[in-house]
N, C-alpha and C positions, 0 to 999 in steps of 0.2 A: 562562390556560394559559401556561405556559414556554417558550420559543421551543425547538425541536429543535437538539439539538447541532451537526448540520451542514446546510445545508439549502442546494441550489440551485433557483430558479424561472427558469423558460424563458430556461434556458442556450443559445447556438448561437452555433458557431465556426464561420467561414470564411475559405477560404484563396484567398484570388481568386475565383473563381466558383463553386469547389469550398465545397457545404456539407459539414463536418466531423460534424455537430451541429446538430441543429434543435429547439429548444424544449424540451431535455428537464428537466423540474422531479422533484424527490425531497427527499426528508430523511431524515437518519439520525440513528439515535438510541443512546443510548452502549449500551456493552457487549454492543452485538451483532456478528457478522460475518455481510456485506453480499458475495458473491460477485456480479461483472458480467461477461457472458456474449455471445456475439455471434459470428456469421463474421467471415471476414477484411475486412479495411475499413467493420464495425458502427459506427466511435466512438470504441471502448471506450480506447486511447492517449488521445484526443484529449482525451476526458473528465476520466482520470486525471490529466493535464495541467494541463484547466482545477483539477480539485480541490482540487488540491496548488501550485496559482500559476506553472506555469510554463506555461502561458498565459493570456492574458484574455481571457472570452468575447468574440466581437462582439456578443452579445446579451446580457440575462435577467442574472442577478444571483449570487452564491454569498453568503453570510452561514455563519459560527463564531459560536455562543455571542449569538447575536443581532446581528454585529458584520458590516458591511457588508467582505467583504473584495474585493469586485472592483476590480481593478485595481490593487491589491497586490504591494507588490515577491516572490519568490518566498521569499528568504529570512526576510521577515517573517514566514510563515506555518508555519515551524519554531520562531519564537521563542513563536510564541502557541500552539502544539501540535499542529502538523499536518505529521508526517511522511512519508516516503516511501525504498520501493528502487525501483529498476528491474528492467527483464527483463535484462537485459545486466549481472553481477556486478558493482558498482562501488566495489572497493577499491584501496590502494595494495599491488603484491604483495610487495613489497621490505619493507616495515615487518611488526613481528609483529601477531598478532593484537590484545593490550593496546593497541601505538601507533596502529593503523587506529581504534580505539574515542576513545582519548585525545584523537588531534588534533581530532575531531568533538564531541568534548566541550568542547576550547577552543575550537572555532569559535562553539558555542551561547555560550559565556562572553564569548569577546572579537573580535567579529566582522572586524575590521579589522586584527585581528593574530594568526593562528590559530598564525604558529611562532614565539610569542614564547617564553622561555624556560621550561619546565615546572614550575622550582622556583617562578613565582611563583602557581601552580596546585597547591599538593599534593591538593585536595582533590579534584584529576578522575579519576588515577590509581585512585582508590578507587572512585569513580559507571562509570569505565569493565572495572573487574574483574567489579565487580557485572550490570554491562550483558552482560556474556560469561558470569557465571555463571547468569542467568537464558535464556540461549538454550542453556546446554549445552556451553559451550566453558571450563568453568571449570580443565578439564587444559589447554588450550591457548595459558595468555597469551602463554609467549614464542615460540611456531611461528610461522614465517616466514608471511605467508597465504599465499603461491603455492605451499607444500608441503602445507598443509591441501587435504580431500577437496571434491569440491565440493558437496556438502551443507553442508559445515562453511564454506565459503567464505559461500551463502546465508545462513547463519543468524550470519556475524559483520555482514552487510550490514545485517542483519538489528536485531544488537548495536548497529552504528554509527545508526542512525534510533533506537534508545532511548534510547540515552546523552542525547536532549532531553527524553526523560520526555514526550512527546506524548501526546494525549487520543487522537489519530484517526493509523491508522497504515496506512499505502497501500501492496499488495504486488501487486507488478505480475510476474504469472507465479511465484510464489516456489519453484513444486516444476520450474522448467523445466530440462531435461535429469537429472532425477534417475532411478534406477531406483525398483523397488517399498517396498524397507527404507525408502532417504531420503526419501522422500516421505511412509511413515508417518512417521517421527520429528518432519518437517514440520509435519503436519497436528496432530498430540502438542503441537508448541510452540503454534502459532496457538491451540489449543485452551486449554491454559496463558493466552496472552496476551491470549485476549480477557476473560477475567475481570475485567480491570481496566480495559480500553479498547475504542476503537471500531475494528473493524479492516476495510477495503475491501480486495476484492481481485479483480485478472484472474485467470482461469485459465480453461484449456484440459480438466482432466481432471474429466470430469464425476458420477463417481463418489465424487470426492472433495469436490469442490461442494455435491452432492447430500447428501453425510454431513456436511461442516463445517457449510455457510449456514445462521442463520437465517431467512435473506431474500436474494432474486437479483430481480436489474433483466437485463432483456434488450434489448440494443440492437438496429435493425436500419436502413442507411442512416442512421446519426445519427439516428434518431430512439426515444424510449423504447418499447416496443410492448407489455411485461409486466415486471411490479412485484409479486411475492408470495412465501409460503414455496416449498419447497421440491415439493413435493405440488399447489400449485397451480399452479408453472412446467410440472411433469412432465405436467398435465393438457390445459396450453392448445395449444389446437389450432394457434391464429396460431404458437407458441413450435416446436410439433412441425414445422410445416412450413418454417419457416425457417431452423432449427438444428439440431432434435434431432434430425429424422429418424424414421422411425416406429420404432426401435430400444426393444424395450420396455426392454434391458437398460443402454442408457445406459453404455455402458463406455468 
């Protein structure tokens, strides 16, 4: 058999005394989206953390592609296709849309010199227009970002983690503070994007979880407690009395 695209065994992080994470092992496997799910203080940061390299477990192991990556500097693991945003929008707002994508594009190029001068890069200009017109911003290279909506802000964060052409792409709250439209338009892209890659994600709105995932991990105290579709999360009893709530409507 082929080793799973991503795959962590008996992960656990702690932070002094405090377990963050305790032994929780999974794999994922390409072209699906993987929703993780939890109360407040489940993990679920900590996790996305260890995932994505910027932190390293105290325990258990992470492996890409078969490739042992624990304890991997953070930036390496963009180079080899393992991207990420945050819950807290993370662009420059001063620069337009096109140069938030651009510089990210030289940074995957030239890592040690990301403002070096553009003309010796014509060829990023182009992978970063592309980056913005596959999220939906292809009207908006040259808008400022801090005048862009904030939908449209997510979804250049969004741009700026493509521009590496990543295999596994890490969205950490990605509809958060949206109303009902941006959040479908949202869901619309991630739908688009996973077709071609693996996509993990936090959220909060369960309805939307519920209609994206084709698979949800449920944390609870750091620890993994349920791992299935969508219909089997909705079922478990352990999942109902920790998270869901007896809510048959899940909203």
């Amino acid at each position: 058999m082929s080793a799973p695209l991503l795959a962590v065994e008996n992960v656990g992080r702690r932070f002094g005394g405090f377990v963050a994470l305790d032994g929780v092992t999974a794999q994922f496997e390409p072209n699906k989206v993987t929703s993780i799910i939890g109360p407040n203080g489940a993990g679920k940061s900590t996790f996305f953390n260890v995932l994505s390299g910027v932190l390293t477990p105290s325990t258990g192991s992470i492996r890409f592609k078969g490739q042992n990556l624990t304890g991997t500097r953070q930036h390496k693991f963009v180079h080899l296709g393992i991207a990420r945003s945050y819950q807290i929008t993370n662009i420059f707002p001063e620069l337009s849309a096109h140069e938030n994508v651009r510089v990210a594009a030289q940074a995957a190029r030239s890592r040690y010199n990301i403002w070096r001068n553009r003309s010796h890069f014509p060829e990023l200009g182009e992978r970063a227009d592309a980056a913005l017109d596959s999220v939906g911003l292809g009207g908006k290279h040259n808008e400022t970002a801090k005048f862009l909506a904030h939908g449209q802000q997510r979804a250049l964060e969004i741009a700026i983690a493509l521009v590496s052409d990543p295999e596994v792409l890490l969205l950490d709250e990605p509809t958060a503070g949206m109303g009902p439209e941006e959040t479908k338009d949202m869901v619309a892209l991630l739908e688009k994007l996973a077709r071609d890659r693996t996509i993990l994600l936090v959220e909060h709105k369960m309805k939307m979880i519920l209609g994206l995932s084709d698979r949800i991990l449920v944390l609870h105290h750091g620890r993994l407690i349920a791992d299935g579709s969508p219909r089997d999360i909705q079922a478990d009893p352990d999942v109902r009395r920790v998270y869901l709530g007896q809510n048959d409507g899940y909203a």
